[in-house]
DOMIZA-945019 format. One record per residue: x, y, z of N, C-alpha, C in turn; residue in three letters. Coordinates in steps of 0.05 Angstrom, whole numbers, padded with zeros to 5 digits, always signed. Layout:
N
XYZXYZXYZAla ...
//
This chain:
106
-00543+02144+01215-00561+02122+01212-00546+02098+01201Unk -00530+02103+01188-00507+02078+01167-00492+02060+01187Unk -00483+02088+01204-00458+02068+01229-00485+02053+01247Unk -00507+02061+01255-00529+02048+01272-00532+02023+01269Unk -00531+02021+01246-00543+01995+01230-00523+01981+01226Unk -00500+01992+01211-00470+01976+01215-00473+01963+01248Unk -00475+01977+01262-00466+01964+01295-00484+01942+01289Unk -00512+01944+01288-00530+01925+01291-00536+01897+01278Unk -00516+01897+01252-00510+01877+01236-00487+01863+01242Unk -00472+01880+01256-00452+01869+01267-00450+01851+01285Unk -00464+01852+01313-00475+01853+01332-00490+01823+01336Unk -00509+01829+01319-00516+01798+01295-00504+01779+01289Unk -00480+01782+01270-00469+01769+01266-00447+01756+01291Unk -00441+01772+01307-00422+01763+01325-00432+01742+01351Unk -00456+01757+01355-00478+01742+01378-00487+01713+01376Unk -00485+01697+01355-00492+01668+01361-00465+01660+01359Unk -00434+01665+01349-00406+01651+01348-00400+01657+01385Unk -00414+01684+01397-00408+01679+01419-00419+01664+01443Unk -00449+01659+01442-00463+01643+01460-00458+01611+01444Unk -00447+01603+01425-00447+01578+01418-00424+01556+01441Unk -00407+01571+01451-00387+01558+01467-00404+01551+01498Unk -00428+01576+01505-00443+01576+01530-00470+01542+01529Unk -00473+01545+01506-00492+01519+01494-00475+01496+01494Unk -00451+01496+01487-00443+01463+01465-00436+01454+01500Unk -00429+01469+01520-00423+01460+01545-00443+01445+01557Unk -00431+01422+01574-00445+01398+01589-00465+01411+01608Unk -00479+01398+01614-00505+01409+01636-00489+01401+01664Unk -00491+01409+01687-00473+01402+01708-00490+01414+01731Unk -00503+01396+01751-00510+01407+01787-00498+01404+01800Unk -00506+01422+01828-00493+01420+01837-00496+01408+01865Unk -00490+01383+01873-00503+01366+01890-00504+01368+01923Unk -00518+01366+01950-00520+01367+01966-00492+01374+01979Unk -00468+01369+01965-00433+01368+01982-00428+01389+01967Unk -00436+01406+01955-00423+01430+01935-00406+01422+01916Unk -00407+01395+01916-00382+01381+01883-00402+01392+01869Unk -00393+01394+01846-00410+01392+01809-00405+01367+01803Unk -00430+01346+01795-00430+01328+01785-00445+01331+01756Unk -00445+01315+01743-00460+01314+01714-00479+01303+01715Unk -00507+01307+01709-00529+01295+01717-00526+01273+01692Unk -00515+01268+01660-00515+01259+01655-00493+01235+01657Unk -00494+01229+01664-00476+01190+01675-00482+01181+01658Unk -00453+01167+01638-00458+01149+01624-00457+01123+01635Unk -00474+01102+01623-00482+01078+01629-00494+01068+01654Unk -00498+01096+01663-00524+01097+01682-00556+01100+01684Unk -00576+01082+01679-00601+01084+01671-00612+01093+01692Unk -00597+01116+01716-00619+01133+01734-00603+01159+01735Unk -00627+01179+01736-00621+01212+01734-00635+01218+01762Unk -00623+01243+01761-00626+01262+01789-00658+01263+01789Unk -00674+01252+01808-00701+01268+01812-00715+01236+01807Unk -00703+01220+01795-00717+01197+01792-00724+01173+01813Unk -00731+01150+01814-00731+01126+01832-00714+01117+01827Unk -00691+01099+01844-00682+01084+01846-00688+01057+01844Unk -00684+01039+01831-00705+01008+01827-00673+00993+01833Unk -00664+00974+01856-00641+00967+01848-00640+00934+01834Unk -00662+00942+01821-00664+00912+01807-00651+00921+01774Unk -00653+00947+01772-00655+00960+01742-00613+00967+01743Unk -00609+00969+01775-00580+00974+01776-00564+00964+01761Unk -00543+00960+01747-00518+00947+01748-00494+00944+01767Unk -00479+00923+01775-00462+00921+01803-00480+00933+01823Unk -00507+00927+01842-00519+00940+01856-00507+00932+01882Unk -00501+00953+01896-00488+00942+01927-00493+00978+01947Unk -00500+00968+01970-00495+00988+01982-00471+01006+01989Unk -00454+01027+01992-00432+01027+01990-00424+01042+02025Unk -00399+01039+02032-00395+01053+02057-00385+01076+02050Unk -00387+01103+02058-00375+01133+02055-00353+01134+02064Unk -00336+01123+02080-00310+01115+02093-00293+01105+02073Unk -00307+01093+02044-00286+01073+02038-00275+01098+02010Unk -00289+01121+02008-00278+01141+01992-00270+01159+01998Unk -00256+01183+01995-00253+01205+02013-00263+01224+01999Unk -00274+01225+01977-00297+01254+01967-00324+01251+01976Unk -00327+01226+01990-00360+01226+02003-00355+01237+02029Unk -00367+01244+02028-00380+01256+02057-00396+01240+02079Unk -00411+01241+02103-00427+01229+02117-00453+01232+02093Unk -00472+01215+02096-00493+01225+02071-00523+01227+02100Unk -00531+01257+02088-00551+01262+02104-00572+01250+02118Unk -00580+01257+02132-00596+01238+02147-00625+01223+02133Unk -00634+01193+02127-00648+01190+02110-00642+01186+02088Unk -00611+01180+02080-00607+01182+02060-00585+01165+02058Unk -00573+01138+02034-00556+01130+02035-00539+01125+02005Unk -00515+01119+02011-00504+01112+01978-00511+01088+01966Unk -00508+01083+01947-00511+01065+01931-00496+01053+01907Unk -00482+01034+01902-00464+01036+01867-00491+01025+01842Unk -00483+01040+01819-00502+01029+01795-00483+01031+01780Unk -00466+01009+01769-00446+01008+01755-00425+01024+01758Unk -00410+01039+01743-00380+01054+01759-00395+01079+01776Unk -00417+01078+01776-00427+01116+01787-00433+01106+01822Unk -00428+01118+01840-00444+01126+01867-00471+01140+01872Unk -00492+01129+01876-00515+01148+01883-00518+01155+01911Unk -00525+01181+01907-00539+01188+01939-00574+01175+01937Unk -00578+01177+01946-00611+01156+01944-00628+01163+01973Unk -00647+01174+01979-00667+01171+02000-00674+01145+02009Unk -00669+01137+02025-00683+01109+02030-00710+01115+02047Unk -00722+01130+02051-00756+01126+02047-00773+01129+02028Unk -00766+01143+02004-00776+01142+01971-00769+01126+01955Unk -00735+01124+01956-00713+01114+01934-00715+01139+01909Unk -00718+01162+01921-00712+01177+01898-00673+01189+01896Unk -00668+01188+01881-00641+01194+01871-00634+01228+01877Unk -00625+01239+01893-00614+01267+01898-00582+01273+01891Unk -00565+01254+01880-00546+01261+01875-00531+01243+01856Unk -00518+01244+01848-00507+01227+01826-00472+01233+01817Unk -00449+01218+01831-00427+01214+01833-00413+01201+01812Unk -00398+01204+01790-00392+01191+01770-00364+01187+01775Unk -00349+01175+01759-00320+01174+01757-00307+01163+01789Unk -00326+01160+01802-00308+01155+01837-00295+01122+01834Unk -00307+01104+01816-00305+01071+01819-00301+01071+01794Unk -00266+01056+01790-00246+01050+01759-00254+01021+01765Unk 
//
């Protein structure tokens, strides 16, 4: 009964030092091209699932998929976009945001 409880205190104690490394880690999807992007973009005021407003953009311009080579063709209905250094994938019959490219524009 002593060692039972030993394990179980143990066990305890070890179990939040080991899921703390699975938590402190970034949230990350995984977008229509099978990259992992970060849904959170800094200095970007649009998230995955949202509207696109390109009045709310920063540097707003349409962008061509040719002029990068991690983009892809972007699916049908659907085009890129820049909002400051990030690339969006964007629906253009909603303007809802499906993907979100960070780090592609220094």
């Amino acid at each position: 009964m002593k060692k039972l409880f030993a394990a179980i205190v143990a066990i305890a104690m070890i179990a939040p030092v080991a899921a703390a490394p699975a938590l402190a880690a970034p949230h990350k999807d995984k977008d229509n091209h099978g990259q992992h992007v970060s849904t959170a973009a800094k200095g970007n005021p649009f998230r995955k699932g949202q509207k696109f407003d390109s009045r709310r953009a920063p540097n707003y311009r349409v962008v061509d998929y040719r002029s990068y080579r991690t983009l892809k063709a972007p699916p049908k209905g659907h085009r890129y976009v820049r909002s400051g250094n990030d690339i969006l994938l964007v629906r253009t019959d909603s303007g809802i945001v499906s993907s979100i490219f960070s780090g592609l524009i220094r």
